[in-house]
HTML snippet that shows the backbone in 3Dmol.js (N, CA, C, O; Angstrom):
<script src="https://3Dmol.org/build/3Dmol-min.js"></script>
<div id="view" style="width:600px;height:400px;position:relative"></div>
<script>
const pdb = `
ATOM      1  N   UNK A   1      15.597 104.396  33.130  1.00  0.00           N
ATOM      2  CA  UNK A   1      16.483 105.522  32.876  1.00  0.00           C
ATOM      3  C   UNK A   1      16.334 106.589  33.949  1.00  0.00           C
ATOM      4  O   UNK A   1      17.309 107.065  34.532  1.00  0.00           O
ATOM      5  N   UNK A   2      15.186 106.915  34.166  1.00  0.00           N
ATOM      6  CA  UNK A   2      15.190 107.819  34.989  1.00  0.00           C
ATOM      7  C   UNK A   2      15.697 107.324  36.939  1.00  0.00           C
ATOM      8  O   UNK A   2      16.377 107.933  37.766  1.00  0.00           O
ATOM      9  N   UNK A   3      15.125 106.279  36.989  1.00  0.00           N
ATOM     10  CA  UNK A   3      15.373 105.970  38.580  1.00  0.00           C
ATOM     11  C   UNK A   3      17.354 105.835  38.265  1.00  0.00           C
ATOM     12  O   UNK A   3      18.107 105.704  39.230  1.00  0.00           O
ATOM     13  N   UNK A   4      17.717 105.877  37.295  1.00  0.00           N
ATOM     14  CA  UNK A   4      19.172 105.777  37.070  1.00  0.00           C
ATOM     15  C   UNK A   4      19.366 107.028  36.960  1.00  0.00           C
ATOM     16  O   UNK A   4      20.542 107.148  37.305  1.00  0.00           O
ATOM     17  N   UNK A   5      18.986 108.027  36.707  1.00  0.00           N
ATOM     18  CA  UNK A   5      18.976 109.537  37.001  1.00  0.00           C
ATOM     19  C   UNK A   5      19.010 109.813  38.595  1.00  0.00           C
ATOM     20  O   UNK A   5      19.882 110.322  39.298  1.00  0.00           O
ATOM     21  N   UNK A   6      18.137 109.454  38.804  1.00  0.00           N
ATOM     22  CA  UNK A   6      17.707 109.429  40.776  1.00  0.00           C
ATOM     23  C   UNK A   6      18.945 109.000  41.363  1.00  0.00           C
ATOM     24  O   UNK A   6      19.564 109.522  42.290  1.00  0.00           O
ATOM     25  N   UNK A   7      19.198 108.050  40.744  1.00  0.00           N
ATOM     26  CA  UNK A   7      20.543 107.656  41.899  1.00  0.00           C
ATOM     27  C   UNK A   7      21.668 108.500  41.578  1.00  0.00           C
ATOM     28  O   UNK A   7      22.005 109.303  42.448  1.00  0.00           O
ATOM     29  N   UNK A   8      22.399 108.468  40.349  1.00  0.00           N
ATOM     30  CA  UNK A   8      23.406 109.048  39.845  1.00  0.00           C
ATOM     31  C   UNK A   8      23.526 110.516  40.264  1.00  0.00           C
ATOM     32  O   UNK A   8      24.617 111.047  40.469  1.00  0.00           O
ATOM     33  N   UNK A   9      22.325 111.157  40.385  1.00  0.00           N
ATOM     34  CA  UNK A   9      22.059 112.477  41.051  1.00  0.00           C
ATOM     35  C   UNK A   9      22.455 112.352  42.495  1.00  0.00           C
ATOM     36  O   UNK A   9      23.120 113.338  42.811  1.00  0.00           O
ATOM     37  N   UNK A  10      22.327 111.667  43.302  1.00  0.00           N
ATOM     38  CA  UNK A  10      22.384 111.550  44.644  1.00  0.00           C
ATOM     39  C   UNK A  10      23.970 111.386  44.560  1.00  0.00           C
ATOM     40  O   UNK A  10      24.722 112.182  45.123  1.00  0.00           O
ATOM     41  N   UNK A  11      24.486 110.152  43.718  1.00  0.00           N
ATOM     42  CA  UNK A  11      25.504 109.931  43.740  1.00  0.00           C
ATOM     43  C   UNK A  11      26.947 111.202  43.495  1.00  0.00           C
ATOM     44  O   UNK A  11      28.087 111.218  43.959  1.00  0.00           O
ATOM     45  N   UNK A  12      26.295 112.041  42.664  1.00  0.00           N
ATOM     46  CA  UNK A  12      26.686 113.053  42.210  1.00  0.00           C
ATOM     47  C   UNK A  12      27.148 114.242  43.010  1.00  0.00           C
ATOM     48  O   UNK A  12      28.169 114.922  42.910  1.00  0.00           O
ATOM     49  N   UNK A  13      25.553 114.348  44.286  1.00  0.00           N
ATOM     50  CA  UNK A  13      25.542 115.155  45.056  1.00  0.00           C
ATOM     51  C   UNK A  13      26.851 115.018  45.980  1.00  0.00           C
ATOM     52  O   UNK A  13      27.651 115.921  46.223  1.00  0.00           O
ATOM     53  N   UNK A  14      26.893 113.793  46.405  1.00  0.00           N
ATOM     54  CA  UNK A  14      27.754 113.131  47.506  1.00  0.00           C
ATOM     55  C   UNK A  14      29.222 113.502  46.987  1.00  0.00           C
ATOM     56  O   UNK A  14      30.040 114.131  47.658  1.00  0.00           O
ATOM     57  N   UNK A  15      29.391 113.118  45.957  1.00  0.00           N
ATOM     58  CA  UNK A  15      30.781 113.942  45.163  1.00  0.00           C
ATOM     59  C   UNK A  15      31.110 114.971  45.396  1.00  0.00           C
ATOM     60  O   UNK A  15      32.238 115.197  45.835  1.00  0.00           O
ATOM     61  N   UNK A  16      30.045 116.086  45.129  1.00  0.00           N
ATOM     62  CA  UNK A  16      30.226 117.384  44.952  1.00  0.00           C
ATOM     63  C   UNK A  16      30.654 118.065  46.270  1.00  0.00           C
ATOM     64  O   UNK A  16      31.574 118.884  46.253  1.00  0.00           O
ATOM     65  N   UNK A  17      29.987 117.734  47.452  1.00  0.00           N
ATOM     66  CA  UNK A  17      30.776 117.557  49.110  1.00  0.00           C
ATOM     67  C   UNK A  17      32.090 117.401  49.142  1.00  0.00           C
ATOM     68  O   UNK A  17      32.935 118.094  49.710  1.00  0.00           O
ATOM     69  N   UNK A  18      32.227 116.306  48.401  1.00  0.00           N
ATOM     70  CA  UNK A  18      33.633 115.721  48.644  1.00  0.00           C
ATOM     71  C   UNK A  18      34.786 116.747  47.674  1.00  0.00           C
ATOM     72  O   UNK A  18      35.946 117.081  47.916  1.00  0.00           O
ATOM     73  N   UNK A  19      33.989 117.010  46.652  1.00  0.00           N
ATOM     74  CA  UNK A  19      35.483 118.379  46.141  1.00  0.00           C
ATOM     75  C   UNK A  19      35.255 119.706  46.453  1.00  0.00           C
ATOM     76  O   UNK A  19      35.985 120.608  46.041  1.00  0.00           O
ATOM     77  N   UNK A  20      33.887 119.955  47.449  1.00  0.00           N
ATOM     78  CA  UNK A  20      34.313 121.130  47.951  1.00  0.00           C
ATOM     79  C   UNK A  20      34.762 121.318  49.361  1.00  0.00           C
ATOM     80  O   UNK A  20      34.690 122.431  49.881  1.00  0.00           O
ATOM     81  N   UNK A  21      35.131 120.487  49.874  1.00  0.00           N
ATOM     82  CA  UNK A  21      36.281 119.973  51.173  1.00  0.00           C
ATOM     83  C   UNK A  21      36.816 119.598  50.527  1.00  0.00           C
ATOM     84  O   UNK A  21      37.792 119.952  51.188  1.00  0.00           O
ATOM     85  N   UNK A  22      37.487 118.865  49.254  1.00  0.00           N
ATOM     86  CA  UNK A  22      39.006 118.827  48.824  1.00  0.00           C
ATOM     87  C   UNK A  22      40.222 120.201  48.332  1.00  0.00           C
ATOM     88  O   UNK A  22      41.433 120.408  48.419  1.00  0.00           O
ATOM     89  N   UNK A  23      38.623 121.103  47.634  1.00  0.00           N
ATOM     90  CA  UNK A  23      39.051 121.790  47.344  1.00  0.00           C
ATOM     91  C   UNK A  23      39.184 123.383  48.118  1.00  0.00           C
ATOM     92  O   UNK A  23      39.602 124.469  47.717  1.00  0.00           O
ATOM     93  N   UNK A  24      38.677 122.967  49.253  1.00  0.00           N
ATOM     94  CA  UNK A  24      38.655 124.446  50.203  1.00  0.00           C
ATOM     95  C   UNK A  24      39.408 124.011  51.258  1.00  0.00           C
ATOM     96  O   UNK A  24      39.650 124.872  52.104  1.00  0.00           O
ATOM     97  N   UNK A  25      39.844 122.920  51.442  1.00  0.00           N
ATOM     98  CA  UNK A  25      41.139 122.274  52.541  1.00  0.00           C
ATOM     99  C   UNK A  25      42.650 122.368  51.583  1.00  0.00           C
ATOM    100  O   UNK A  25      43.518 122.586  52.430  1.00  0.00           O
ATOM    101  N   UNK A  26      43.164 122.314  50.520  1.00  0.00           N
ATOM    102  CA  UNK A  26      43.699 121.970  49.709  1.00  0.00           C
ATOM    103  C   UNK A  26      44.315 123.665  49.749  1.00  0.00           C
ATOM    104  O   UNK A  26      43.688 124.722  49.825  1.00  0.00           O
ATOM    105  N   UNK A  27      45.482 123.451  49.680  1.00  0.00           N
ATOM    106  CA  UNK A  27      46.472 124.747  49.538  1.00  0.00           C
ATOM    107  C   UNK A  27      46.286 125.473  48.362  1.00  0.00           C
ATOM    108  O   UNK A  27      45.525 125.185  47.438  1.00  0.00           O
ATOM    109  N   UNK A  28      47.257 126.726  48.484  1.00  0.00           N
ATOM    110  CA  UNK A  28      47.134 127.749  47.142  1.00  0.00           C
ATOM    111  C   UNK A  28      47.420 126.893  45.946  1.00  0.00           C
ATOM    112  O   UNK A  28      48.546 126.408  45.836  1.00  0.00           O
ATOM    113  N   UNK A  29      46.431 126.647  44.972  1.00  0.00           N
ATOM    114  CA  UNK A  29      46.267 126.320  43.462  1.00  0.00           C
ATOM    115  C   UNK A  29      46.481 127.077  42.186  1.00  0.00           C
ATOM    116  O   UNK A  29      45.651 127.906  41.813  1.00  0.00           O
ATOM    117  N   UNK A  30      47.626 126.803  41.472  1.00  0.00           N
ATOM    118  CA  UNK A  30      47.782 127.740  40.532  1.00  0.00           C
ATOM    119  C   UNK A  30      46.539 127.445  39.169  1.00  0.00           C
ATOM    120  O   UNK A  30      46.397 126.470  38.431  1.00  0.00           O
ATOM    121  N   UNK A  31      45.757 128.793  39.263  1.00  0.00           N
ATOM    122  CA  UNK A  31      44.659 128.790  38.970  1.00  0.00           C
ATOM    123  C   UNK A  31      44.671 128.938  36.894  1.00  0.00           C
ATOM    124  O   UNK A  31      43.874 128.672  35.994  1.00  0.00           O
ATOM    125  N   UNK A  32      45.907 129.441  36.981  1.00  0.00           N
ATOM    126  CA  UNK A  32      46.024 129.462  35.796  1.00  0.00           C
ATOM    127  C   UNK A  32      46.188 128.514  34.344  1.00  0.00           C
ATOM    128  O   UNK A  32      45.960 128.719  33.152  1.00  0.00           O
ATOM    129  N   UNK A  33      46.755 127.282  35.219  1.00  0.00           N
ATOM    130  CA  UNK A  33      46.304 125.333  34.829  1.00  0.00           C
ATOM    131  C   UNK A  33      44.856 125.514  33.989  1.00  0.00           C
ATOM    132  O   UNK A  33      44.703 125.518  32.768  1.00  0.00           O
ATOM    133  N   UNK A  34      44.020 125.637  34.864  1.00  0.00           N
ATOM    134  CA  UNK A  34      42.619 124.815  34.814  1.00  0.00           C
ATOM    135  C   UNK A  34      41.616 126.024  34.079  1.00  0.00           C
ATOM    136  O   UNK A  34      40.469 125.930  33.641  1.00  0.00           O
ATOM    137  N   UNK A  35      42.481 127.094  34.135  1.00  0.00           N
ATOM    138  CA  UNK A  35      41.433 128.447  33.861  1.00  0.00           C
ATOM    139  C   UNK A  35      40.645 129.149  34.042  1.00  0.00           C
ATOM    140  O   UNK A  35      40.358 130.266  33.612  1.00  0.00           O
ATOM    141  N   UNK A  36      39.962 128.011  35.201  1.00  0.00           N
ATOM    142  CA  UNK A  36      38.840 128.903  35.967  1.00  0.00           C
ATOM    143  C   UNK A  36      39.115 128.178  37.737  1.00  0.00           C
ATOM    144  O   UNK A  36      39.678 127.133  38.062  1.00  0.00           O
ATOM    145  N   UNK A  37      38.526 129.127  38.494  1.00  0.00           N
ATOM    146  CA  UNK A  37      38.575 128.899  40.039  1.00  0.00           C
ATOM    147  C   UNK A  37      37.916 127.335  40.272  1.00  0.00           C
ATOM    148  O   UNK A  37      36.894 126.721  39.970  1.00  0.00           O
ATOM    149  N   UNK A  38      38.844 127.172  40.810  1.00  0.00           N
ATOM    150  CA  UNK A  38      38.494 125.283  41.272  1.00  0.00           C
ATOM    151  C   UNK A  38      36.622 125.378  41.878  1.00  0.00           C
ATOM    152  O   UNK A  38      35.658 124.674  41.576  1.00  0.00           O
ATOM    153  N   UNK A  39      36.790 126.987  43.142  1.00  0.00           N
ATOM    154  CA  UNK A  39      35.086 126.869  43.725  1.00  0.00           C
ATOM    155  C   UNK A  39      34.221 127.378  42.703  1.00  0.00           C
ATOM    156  O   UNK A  39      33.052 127.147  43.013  1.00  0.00           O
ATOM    157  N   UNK A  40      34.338 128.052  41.475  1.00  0.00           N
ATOM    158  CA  UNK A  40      33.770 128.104  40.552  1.00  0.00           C
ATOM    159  C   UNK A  40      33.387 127.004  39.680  1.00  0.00           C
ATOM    160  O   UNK A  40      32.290 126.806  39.158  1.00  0.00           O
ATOM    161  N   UNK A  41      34.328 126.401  39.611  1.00  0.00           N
ATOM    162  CA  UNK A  41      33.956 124.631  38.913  1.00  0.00           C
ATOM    163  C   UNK A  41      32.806 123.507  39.456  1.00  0.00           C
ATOM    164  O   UNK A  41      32.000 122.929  38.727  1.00  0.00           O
ATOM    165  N   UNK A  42      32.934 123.353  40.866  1.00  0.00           N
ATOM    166  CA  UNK A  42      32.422 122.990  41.814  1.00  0.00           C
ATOM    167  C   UNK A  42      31.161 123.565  42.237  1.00  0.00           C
ATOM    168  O   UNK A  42      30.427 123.049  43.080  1.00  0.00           O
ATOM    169  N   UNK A  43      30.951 124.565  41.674  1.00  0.00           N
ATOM    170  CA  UNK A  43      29.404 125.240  41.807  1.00  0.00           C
ATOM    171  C   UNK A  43      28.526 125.052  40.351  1.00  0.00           C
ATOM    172  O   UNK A  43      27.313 124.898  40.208  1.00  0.00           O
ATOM    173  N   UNK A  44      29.489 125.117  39.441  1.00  0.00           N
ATOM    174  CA  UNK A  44      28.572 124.671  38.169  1.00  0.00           C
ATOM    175  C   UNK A  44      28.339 122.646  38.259  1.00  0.00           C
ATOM    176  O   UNK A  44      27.306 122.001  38.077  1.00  0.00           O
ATOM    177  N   UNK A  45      29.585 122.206  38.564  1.00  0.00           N
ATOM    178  CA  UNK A  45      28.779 120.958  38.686  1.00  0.00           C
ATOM    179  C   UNK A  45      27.880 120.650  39.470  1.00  0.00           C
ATOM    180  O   UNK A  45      27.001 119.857  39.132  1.00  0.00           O
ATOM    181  N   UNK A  46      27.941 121.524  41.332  1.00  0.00           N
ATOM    182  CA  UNK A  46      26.902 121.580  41.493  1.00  0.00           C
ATOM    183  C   UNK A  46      24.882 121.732  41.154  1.00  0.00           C
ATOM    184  O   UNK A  46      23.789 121.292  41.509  1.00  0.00           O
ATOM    185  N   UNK A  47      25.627 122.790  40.132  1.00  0.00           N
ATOM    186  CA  UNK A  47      24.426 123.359  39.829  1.00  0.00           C
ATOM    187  C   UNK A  47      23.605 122.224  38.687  1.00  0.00           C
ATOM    188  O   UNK A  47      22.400 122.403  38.511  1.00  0.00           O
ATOM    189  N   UNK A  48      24.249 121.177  38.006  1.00  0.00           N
ATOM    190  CA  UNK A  48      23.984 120.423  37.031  1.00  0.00           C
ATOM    191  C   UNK A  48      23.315 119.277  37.498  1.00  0.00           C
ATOM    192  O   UNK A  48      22.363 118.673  37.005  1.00  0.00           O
ATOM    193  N   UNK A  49      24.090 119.029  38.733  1.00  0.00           N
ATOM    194  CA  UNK A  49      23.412 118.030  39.894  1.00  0.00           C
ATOM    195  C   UNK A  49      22.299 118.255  40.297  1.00  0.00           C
ATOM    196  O   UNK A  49      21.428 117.385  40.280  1.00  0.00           O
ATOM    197  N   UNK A  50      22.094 119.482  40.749  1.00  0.00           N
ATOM    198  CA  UNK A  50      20.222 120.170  41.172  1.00  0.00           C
ATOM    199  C   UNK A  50      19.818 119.940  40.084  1.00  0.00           C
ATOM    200  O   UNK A  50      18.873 119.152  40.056  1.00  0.00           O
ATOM    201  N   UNK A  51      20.351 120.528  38.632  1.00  0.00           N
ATOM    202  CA  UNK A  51      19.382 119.929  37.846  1.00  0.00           C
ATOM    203  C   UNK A  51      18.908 118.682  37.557  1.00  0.00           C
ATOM    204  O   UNK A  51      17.731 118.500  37.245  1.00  0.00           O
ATOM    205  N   UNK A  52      19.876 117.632  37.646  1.00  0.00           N
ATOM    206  CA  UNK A  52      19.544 116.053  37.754  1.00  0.00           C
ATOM    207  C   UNK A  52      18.676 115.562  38.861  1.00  0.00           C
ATOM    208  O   UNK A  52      17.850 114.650  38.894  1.00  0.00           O
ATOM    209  N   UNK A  53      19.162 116.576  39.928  1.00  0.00           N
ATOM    210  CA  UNK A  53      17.882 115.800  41.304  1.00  0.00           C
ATOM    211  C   UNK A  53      16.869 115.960  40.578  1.00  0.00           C
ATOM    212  O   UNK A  53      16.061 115.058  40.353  1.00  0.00           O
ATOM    213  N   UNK A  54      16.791 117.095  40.136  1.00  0.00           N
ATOM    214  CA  UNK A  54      15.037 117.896  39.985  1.00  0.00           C
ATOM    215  C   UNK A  54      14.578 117.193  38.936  1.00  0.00           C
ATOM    216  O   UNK A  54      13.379 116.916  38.889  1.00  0.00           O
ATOM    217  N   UNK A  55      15.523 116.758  37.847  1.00  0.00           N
ATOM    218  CA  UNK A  55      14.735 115.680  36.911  1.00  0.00           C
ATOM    219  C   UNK A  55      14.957 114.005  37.367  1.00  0.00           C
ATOM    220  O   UNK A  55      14.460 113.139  36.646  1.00  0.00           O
ATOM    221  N   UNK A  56      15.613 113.680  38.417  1.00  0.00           N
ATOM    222  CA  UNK A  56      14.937 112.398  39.443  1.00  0.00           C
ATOM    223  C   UNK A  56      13.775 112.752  39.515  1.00  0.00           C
ATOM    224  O   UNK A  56      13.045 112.050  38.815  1.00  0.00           O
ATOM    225  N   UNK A  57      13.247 113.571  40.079  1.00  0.00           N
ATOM    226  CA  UNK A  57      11.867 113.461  40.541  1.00  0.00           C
ATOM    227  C   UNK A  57      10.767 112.797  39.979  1.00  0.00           C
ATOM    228  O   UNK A  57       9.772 112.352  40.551  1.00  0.00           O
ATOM    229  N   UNK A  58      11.154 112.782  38.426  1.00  0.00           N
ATOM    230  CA  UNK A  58      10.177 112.003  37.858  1.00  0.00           C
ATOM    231  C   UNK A  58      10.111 110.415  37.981  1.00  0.00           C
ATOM    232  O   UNK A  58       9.113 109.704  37.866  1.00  0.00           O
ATOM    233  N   UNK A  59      11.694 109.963  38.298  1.00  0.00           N
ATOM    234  CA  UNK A  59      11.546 108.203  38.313  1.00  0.00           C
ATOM    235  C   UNK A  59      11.231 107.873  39.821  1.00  0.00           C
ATOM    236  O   UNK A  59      11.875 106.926  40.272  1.00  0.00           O
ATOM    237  N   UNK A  60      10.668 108.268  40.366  1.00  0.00           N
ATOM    238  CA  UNK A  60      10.448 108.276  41.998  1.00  0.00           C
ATOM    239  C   UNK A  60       9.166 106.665  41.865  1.00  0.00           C
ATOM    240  O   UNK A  60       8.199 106.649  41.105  1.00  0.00           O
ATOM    241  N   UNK A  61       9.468 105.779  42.594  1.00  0.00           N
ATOM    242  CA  UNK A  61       8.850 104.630  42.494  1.00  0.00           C
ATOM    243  C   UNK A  61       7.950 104.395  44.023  1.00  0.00           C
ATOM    244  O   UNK A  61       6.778 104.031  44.125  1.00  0.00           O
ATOM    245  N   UNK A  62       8.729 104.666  44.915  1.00  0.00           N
ATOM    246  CA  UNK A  62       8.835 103.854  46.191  1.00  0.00           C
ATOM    247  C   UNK A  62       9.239 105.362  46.930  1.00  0.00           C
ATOM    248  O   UNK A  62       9.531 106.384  46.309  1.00  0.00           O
ATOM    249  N   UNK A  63       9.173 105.213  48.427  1.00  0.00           N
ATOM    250  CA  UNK A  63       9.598 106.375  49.507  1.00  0.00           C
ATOM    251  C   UNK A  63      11.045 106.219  49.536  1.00  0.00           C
ATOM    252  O   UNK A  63      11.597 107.270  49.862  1.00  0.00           O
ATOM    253  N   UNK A  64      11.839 105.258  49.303  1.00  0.00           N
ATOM    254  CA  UNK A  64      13.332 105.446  49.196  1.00  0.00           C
ATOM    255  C   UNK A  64      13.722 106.330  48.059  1.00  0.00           C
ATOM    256  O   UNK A  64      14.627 107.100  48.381  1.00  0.00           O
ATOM    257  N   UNK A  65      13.289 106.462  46.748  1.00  0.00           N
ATOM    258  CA  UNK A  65      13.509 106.997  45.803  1.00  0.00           C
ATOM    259  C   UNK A  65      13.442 108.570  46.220  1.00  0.00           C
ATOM    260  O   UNK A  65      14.258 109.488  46.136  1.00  0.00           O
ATOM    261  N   UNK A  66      12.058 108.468  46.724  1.00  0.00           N
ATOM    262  CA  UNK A  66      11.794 110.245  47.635  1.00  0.00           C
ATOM    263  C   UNK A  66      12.928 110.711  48.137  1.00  0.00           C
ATOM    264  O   UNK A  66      13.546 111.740  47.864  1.00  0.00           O
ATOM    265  N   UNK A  67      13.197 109.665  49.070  1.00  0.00           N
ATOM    266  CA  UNK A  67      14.287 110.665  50.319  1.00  0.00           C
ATOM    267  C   UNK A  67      15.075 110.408  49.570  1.00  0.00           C
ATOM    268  O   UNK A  67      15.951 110.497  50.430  1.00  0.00           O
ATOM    269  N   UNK A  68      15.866 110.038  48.316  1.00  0.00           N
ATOM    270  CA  UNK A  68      17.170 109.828  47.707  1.00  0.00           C
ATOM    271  C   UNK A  68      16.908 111.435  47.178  1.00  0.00           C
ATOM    272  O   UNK A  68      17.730 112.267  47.561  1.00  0.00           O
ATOM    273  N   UNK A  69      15.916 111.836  46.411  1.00  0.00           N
ATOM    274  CA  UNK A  69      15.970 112.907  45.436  1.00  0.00           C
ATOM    275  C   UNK A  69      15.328 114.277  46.439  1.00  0.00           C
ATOM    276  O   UNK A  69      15.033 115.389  46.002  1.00  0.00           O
ATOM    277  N   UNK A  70      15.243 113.891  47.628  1.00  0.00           N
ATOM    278  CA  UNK A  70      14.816 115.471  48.404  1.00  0.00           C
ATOM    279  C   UNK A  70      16.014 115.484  48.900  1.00  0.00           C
ATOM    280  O   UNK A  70      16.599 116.557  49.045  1.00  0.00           O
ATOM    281  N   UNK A  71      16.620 114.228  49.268  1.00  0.00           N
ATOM    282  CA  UNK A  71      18.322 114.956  50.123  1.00  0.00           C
ATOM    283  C   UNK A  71      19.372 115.240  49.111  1.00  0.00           C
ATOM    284  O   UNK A  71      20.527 115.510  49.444  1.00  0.00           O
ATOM    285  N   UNK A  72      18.940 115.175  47.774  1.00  0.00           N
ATOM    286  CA  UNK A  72      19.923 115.131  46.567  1.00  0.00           C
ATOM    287  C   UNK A  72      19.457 117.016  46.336  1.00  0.00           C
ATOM    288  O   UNK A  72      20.251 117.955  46.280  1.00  0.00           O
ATOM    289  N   UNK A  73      18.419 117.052  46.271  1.00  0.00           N
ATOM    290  CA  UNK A  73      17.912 118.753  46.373  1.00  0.00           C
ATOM    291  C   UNK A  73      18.506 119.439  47.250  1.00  0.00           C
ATOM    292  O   UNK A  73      19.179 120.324  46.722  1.00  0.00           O
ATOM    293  N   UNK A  74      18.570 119.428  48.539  1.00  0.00           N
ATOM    294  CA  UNK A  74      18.668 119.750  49.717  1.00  0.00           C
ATOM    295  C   UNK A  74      20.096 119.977  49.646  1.00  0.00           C
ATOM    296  O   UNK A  74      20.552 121.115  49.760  1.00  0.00           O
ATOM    297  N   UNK A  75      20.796 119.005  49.474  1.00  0.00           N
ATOM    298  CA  UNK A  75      22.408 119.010  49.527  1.00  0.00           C
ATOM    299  C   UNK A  75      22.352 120.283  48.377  1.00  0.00           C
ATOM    300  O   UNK A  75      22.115 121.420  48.786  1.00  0.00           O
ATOM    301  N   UNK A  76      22.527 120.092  47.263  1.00  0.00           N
ATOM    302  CA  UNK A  76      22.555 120.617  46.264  1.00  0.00           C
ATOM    303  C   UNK A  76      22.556 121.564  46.502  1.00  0.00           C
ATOM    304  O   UNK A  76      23.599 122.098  46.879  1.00  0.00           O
ATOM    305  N   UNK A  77      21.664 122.088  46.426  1.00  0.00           N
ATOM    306  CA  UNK A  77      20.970 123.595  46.950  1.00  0.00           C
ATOM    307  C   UNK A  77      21.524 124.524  48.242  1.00  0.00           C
ATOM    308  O   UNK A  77      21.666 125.741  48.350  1.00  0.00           O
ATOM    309  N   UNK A  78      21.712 123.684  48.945  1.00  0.00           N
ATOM    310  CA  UNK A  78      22.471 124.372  49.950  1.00  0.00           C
ATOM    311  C   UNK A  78      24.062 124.724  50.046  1.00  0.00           C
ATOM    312  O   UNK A  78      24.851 125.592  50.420  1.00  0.00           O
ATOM    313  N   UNK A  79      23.988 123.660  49.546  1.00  0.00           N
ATOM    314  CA  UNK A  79      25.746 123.829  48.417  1.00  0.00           C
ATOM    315  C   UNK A  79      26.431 125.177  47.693  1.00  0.00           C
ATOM    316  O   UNK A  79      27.369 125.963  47.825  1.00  0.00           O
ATOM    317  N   UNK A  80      25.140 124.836  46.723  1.00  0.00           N
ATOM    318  CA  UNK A  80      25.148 125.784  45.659  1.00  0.00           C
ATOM    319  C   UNK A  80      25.139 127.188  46.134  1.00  0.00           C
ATOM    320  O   UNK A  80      26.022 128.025  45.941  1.00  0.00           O
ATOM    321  N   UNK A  81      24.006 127.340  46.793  1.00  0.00           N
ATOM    322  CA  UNK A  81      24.014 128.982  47.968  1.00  0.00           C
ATOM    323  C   UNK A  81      24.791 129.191  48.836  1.00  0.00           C
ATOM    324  O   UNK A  81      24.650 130.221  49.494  1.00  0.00           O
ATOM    325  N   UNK A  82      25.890 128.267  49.131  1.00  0.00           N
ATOM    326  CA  UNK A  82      26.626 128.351  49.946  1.00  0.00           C
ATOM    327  C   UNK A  82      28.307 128.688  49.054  1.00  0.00           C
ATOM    328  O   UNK A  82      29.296 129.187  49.589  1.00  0.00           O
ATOM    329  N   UNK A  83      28.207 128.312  47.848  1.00  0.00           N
ATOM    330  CA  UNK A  83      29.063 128.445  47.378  1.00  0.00           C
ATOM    331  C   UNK A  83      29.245 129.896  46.621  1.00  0.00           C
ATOM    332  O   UNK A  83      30.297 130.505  46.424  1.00  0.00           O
ATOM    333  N   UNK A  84      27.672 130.329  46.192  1.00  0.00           N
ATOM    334  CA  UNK A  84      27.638 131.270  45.521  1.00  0.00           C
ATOM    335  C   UNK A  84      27.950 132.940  46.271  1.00  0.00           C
ATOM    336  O   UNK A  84      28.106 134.035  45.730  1.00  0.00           O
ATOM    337  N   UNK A  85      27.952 132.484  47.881  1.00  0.00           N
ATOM    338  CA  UNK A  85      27.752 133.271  48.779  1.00  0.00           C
ATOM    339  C   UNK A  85      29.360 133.446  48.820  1.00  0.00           C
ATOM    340  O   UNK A  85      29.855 134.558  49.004  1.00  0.00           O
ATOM    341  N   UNK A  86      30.073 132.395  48.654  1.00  0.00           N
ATOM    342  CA  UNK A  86      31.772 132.245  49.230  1.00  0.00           C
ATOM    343  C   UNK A  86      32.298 133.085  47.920  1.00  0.00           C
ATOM    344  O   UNK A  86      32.700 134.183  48.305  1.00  0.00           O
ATOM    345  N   UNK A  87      32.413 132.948  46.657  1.00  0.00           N
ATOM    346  CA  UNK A  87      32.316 133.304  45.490  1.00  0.00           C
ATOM    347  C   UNK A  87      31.941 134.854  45.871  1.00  0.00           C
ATOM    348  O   UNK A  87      32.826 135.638  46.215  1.00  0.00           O
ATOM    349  N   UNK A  88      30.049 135.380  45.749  1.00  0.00           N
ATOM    350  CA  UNK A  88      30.779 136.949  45.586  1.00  0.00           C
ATOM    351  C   UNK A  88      31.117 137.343  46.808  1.00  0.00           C
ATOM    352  O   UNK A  88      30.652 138.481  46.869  1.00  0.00           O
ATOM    353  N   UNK A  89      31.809 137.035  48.151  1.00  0.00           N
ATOM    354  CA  UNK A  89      32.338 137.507  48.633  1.00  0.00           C
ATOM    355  C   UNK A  89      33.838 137.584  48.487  1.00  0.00           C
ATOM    356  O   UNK A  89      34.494 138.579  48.792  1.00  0.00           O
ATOM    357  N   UNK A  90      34.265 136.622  48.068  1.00  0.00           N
ATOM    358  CA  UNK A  90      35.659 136.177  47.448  1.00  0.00           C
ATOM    359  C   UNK A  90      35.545 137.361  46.168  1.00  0.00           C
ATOM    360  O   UNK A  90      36.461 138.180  46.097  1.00  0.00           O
ATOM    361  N   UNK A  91      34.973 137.397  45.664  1.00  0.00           N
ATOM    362  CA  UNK A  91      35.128 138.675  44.095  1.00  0.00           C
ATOM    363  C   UNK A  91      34.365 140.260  44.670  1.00  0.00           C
ATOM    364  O   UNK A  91      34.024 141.157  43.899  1.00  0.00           O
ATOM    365  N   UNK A  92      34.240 140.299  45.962  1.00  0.00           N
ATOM    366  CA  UNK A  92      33.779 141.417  46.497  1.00  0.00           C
ATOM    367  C   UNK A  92      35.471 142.233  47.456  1.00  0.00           C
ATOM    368  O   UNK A  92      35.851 143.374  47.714  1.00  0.00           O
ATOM    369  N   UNK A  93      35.905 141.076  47.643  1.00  0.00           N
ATOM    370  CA  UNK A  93      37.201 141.504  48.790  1.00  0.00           C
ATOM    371  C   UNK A  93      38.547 141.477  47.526  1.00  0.00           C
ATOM    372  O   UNK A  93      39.664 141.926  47.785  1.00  0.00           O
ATOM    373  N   UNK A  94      38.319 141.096  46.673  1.00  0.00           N
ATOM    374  CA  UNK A  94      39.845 140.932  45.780  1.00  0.00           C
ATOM    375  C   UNK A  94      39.857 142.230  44.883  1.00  0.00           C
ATOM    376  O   UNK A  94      40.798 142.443  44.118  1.00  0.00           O
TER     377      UNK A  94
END
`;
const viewer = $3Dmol.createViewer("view");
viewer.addModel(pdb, "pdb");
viewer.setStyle({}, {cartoon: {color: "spectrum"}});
viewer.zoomTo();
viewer.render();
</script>
């Protein structure tokens, strides 16, 4: 279960890249659909993902498992601060 955590986290991470270049390339979105800001969405799943790396850590078997769940952190995390940074500046200028 858990090394299925490890991956799915990684797998997760790799996603979360991918909709925040879908969603910061991607034209004006009527925000009022979905209810909340698409980069707001994208930072909480982010943020659910760090939590899944961080509980990979426990099914860690082998050094592949390692570098799956430190670059699953790493992404994550840098993501996440990167998003949170775009966010209150985006609610600092509006």
């Amino acid at each position: 279960m858990k090394k299925k955590m490890n991956i799915w986290s990684f797998i997760s991470s790799i996603i979360c890249i991918l909709l925040f270049v879908m969603v910061s390339f991607s034209g004006p979105i009527d925000y009022f659909i979905m209810g909340i800001h698409p980069l707001n969405l994208v930072l909480y799943i982010t943020l659910i993902t760090l939590f899944l790396g961080i509980l990979g850590f426990s099914g860690i078997r082998d050094w592949k498992a390692m570098a799956r769940s430190v670059t699953t952190i790493i992404i994550t995390l840098g993501l996440s601060a990167f998003l949170a940074f775009i966010i209150f500046l985006g609610n600092l200028l509006s």
